[in-house]
C-alpha positions in Angstrom: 94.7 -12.7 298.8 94.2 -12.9 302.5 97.4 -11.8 304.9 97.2 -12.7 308.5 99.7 -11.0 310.5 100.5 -12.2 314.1 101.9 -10.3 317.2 102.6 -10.1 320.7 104.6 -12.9 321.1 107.7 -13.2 323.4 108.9 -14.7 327.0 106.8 -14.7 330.0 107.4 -16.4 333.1 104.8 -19.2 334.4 102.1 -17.3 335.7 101.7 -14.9 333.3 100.3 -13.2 330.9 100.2 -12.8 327.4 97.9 -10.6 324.6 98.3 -12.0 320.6 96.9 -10.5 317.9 95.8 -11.0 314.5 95.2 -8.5 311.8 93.7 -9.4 308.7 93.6 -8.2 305.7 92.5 -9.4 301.7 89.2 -10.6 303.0 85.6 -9.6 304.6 87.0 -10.2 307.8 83.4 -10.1 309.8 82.6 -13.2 307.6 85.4 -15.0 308.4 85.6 -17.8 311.6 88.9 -16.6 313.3 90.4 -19.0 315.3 93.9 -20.2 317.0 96.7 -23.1 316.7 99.5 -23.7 318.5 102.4 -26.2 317.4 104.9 -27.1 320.2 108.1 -28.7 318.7 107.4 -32.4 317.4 104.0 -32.1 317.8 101.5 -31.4 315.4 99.3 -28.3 315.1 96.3 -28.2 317.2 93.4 -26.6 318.1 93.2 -23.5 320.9 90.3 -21.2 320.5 88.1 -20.0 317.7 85.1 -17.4 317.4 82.9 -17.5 314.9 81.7 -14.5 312.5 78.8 -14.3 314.7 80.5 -14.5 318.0 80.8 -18.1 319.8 83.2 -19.1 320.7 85.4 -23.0 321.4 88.1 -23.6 323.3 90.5 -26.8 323.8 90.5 -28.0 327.6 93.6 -27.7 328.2 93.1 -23.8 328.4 89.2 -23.2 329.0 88.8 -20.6 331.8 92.6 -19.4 330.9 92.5 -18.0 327.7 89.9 -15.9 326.1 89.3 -15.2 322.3 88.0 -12.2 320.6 87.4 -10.3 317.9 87.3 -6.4 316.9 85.5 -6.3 313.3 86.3 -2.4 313.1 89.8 -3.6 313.1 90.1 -6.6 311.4 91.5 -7.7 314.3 91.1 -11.1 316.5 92.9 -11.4 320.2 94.0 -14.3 322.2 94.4 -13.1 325.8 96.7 -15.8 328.0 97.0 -15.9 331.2 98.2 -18.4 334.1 100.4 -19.5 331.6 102.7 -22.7 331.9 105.4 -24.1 330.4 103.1 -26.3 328.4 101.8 -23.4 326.3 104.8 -23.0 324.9 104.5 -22.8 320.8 104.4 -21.3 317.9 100.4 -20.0 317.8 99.3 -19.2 314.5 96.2 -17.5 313.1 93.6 -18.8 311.4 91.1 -17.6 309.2 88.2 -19.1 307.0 84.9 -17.8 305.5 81.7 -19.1 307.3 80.8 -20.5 303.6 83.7 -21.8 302.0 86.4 -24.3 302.8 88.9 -21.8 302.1 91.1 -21.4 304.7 94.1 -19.0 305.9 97.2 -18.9 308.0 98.9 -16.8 309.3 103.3 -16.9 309.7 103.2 -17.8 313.4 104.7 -16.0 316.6 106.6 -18.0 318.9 104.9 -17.7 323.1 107.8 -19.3 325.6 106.9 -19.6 329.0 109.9 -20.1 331.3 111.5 -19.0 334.4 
């Protein structure tokens, strides 16, 4: 079963910066597209970043040239670093996780990113 754990989470004023991170576990993780969601409250889940298992990478528009996603397969790790944050990136991110040749798909529980002054 595959475990996605999300952290790095927290407050940060507008401006700032933020680094997330998702270990994964349960699967061959350098086979996997990685990618991350946000949800803001009443709005539904959508797309920020993903990386593929061979390295590209997509990102929504809204934060192209502000956030940058990565990946560390000797660590079963994937990164979203933030920065020049605003208020509007405030959400719940979650992790995502499916392998390059299968529809199976994994999520992670979520860490909550509030940008406020």
């Amino acid at each position: 079963q595959v475990q996605l754990v999300e952290s790095g989470g927290g407050l940060v004023q507008p401006g700032g910066s933020l680094r997330l991170s998702c270990a994964a576990s349960g699967t061959i993780f350098r086979d996997n597209i990685m990618g991350w969601y946000r949800q803001a409250p009443g709005k539904q889940r959508d797309l920020v970043a993903t990386i593929t298992h061979y390295g590209a990478t997509n990102y929504a528009d809204s934060v192209k040239g502000r956030f940058t996603i990565s990946r560390d397969n000797t660590k079963n790790t994937v990164y979203l670093q933030m920065s020049s944050l605003n208020p509007e990136d405030t959400a719940v991110y979650y992790c995502y996780a499916r392998l390059f040749y299968s529809d199976s798909e994994s999520w992670g529980q979520g860490t909550q990113v509030t940008v406020s002054s």
